[in-house]
C-alpha positions as a Markdown table, in Angstrom:
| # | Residue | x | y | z |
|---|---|---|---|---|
| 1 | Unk | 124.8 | 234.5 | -24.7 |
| 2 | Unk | 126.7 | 231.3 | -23.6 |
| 3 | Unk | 126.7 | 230.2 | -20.0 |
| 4 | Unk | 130.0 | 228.4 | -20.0 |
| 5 | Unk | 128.5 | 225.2 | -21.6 |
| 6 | Unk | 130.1 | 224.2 | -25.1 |
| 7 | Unk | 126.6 | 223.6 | -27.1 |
| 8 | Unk | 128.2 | 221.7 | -30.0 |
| 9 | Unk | 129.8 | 218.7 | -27.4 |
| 10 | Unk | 128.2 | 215.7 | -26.5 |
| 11 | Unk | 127.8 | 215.0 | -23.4 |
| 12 | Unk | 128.4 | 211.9 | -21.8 |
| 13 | Unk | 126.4 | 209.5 | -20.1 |
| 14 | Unk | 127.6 | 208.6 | -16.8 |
| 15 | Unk | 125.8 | 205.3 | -16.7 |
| 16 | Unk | 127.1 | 204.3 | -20.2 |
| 17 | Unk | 130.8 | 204.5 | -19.4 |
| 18 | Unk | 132.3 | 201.2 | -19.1 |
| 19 | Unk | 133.1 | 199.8 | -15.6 |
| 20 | Unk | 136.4 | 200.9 | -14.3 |
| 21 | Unk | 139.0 | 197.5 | -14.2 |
| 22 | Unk | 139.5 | 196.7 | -10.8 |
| 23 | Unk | 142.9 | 197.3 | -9.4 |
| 24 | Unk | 145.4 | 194.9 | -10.4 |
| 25 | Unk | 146.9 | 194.8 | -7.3 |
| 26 | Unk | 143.4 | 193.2 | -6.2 |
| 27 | Unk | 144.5 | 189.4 | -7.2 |
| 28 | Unk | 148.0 | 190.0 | -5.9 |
| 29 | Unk | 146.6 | 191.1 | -2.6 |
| 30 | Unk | 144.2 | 188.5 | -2.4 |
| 31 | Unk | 147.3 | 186.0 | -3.4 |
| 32 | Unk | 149.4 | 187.1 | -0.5 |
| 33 | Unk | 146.9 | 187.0 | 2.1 |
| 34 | Unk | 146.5 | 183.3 | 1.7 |
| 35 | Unk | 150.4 | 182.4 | 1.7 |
| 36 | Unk | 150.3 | 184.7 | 4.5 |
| 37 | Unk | 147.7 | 182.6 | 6.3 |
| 38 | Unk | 149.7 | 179.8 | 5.7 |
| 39 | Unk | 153.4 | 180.9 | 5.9 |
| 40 | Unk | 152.8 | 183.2 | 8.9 |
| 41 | Unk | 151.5 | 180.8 | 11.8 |
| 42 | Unk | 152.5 | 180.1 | 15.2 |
| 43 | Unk | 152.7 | 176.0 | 13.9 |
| 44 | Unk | 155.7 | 178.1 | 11.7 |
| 45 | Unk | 157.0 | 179.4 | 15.1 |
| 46 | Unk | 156.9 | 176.3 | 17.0 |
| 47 | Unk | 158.0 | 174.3 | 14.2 |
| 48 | Unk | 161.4 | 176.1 | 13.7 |
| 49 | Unk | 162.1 | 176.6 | 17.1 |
| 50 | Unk | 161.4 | 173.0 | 17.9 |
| 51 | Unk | 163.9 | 172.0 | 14.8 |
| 52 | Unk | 166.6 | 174.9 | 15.8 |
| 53 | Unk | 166.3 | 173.6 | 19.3 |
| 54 | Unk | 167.0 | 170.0 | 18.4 |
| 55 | Unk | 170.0 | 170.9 | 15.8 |
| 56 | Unk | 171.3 | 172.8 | 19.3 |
| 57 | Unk | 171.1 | 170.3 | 21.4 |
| 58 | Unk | 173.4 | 167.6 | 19.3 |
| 59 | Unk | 175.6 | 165.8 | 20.1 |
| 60 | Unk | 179.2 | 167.7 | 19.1 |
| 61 | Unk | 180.3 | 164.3 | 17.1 |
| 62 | Unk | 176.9 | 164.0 | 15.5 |
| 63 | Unk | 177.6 | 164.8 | 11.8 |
| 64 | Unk | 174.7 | 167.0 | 9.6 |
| 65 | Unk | 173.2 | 163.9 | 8.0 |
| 66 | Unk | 172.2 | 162.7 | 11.8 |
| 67 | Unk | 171.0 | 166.1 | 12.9 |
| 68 | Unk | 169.0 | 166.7 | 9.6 |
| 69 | Unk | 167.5 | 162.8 | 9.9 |
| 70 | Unk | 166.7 | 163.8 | 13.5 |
| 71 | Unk | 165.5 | 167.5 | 13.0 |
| 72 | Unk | 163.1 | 165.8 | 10.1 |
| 73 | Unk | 162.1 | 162.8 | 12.4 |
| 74 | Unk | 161.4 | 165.4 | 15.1 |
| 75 | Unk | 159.5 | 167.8 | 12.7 |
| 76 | Unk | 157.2 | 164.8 | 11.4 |
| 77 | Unk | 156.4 | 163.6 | 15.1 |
| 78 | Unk | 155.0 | 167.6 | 16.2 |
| 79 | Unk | 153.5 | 167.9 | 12.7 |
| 80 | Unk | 151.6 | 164.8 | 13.3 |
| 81 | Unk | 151.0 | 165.1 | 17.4 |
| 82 | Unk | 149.3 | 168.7 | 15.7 |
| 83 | Unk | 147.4 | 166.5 | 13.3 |
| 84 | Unk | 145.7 | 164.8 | 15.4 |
| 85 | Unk | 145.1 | 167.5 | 18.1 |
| 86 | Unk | 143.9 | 169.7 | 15.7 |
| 87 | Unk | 141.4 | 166.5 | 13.7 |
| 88 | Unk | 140.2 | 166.2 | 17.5 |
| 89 | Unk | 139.4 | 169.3 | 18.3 |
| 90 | Unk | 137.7 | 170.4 | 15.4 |
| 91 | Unk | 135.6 | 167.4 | 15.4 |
| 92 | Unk | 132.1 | 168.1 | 16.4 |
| 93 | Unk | 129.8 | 171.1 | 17.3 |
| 94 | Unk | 131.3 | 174.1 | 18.0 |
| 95 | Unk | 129.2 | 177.4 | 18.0 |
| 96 | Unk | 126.4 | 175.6 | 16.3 |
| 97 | Unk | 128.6 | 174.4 | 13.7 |
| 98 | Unk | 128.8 | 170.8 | 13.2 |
| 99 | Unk | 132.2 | 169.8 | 11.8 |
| 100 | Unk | 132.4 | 165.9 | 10.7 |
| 101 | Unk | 135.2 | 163.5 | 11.3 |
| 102 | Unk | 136.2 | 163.8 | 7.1 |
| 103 | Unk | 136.3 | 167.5 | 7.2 |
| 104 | Unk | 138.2 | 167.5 | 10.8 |
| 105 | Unk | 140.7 | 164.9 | 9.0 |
| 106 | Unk | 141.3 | 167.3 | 5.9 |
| 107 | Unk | 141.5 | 170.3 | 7.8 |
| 108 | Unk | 144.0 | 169.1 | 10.3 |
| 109 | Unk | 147.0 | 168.6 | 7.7 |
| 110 | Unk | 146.4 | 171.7 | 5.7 |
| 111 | Unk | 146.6 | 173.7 | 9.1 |
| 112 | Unk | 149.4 | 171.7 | 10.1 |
| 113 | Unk | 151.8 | 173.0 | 7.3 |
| 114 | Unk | 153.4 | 175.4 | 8.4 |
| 115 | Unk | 155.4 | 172.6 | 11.6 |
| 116 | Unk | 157.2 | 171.6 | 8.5 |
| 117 | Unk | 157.6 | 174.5 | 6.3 |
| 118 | Unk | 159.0 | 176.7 | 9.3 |
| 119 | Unk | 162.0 | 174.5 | 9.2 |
| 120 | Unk | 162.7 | 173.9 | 5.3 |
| 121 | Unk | 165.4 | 176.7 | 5.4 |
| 122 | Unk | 167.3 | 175.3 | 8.4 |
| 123 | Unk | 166.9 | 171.6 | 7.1 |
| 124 | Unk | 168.1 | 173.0 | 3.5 |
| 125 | Unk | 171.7 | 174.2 | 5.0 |
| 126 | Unk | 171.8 | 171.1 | 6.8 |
| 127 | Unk | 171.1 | 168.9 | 3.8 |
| 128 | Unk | 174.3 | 171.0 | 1.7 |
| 129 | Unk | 176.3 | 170.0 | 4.5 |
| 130 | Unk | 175.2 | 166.6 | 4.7 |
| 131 | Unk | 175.8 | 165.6 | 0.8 |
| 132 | Unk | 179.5 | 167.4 | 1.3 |
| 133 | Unk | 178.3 | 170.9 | -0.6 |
| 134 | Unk | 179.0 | 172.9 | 2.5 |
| 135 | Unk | 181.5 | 172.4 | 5.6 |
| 136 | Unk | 179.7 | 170.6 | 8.3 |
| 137 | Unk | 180.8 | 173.3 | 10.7 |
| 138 | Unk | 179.3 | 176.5 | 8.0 |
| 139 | Unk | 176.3 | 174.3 | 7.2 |
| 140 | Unk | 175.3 | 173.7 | 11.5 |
| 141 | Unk | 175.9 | 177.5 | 12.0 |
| 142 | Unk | 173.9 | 178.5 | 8.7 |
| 143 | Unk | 171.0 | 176.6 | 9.9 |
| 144 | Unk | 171.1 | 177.6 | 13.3 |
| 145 | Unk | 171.5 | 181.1 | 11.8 |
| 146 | Unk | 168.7 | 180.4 | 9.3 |
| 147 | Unk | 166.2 | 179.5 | 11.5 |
| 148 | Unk | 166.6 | 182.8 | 14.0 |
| 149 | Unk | 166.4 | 184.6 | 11.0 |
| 150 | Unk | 162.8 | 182.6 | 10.1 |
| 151 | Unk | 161.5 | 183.6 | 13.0 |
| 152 | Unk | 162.7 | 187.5 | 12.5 |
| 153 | Unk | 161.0 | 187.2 | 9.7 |
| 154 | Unk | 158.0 | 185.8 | 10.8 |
| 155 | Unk | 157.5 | 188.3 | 13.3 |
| 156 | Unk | 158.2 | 191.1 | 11.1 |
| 157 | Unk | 155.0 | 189.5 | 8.5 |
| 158 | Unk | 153.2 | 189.1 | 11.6 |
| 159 | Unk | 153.1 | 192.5 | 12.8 |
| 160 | Unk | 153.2 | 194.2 | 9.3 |
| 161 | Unk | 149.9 | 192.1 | 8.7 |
| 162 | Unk | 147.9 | 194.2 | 11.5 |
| 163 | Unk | 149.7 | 197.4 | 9.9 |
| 164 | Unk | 152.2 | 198.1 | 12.5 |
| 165 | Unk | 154.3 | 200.6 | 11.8 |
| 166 | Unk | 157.8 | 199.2 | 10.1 |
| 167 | Unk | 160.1 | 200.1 | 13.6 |
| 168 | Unk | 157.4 | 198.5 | 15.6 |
| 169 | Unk | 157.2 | 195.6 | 12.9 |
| 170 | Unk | 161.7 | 195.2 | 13.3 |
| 171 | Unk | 161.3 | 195.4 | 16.7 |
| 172 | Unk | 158.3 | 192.4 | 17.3 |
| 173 | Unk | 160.7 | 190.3 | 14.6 |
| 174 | Unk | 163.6 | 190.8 | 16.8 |
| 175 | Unk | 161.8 | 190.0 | 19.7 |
| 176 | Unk | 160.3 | 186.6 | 17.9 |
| 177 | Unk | 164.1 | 186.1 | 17.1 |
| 178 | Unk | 164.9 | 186.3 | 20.2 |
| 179 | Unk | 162.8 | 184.6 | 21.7 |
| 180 | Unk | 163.4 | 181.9 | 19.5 |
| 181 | Unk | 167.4 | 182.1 | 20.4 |
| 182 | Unk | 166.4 | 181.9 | 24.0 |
| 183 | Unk | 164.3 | 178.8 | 23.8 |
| 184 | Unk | 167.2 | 177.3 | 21.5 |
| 185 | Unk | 169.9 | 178.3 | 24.2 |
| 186 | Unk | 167.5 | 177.4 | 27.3 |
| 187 | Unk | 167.6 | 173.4 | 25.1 |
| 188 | Unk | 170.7 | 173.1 | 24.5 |
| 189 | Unk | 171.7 | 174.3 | 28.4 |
| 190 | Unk | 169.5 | 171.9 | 29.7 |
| 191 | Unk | 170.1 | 168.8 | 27.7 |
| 192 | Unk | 173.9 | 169.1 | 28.2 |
């Protein structure tokens, strides 16, 4: 009599199987969480509304070399004012942490990145105009353009991060857009 068991097979041990590979997706993941931490910041924000808002507020004769010289000069002066605000206020005890001056020092520039890489799209249109590889008038607009679509973006990465559904996710990127329009527009009203 045979109670549904195949005698003549071996049965396998459980525990001598080898270990299942970990998900591939595992390093990828792990990968995009950390140029997410650095890509997705509100120094990204600030950074390329800050640059937006100076290119908006130019002077009309002001050619695309100018504004990029003064949308870098301006980006290098916030990434360093946040430098030194961040070197200072990590310096210390904080929640019975002791942070010294070197590791303050070190961590300020690495969290600083993102002042400067928020911009680098904008600053790239403004560079082809600059060096004659784009109008002047296409490469201004492009950048302007460029930058509202950064932030779009960056609230879009944002939101998708704390799994926000994707209409939710378009909507908080449109918002971040424009809000960074507004602050652009409120710049260039009141400087003119």
């Amino acid at each position: 009599m045979s109670d549904g068991v195949n005698e003549g097979a071996a049965v396998a041990d459980p525990s001598s199987a080898p270990p299942a590979p970990a998900p591939a997706s595992a390093p990828v993941a792990a990968q995009r969480a950390r140029l997410h931490h650095q890509f997705v910041t509100p120094e990204a924000i600030y950074g390329t509304i800050l640059f937006c808002a100076v290119l908006a507020a130019a002077e009309d004769e002001v050619d695309d070399f100018q504004m990029m010289i003064n949308g870098l000069l301006a980006s290098l002066v916030l990434w360093f004012a946040h430098v030194v605000a961040m070197t200072v206020a990590r310096h210390g005890s904080r929640d019975g942490r002791e942070t010294g001056v070197r590791a303050a020092v070190t961590e300020g520039p690495h969290h600083s990145t993102g002042v400067l890489i928020g911009p680098a799209i904008p600053l790239l249109f403004l560079a082809l105009g600059a060096f004659d590889l784009l109008d002047d008038e296409l490469a201004y607009w492009l950048a302007i353009g460029s930058g509202v679509t950064v932030l779009v973006a960056l609230g879009v990465l944002s939101c998708r991060e704390r799994r926000v559904s994707w209409p939710l996710s378009l909507a908080g990127g449109l918002a971040a857009g424009a809000a960074g329009f507004l602050a652009v527009a409120l710049k260039a009203t009141l400087l003119e």
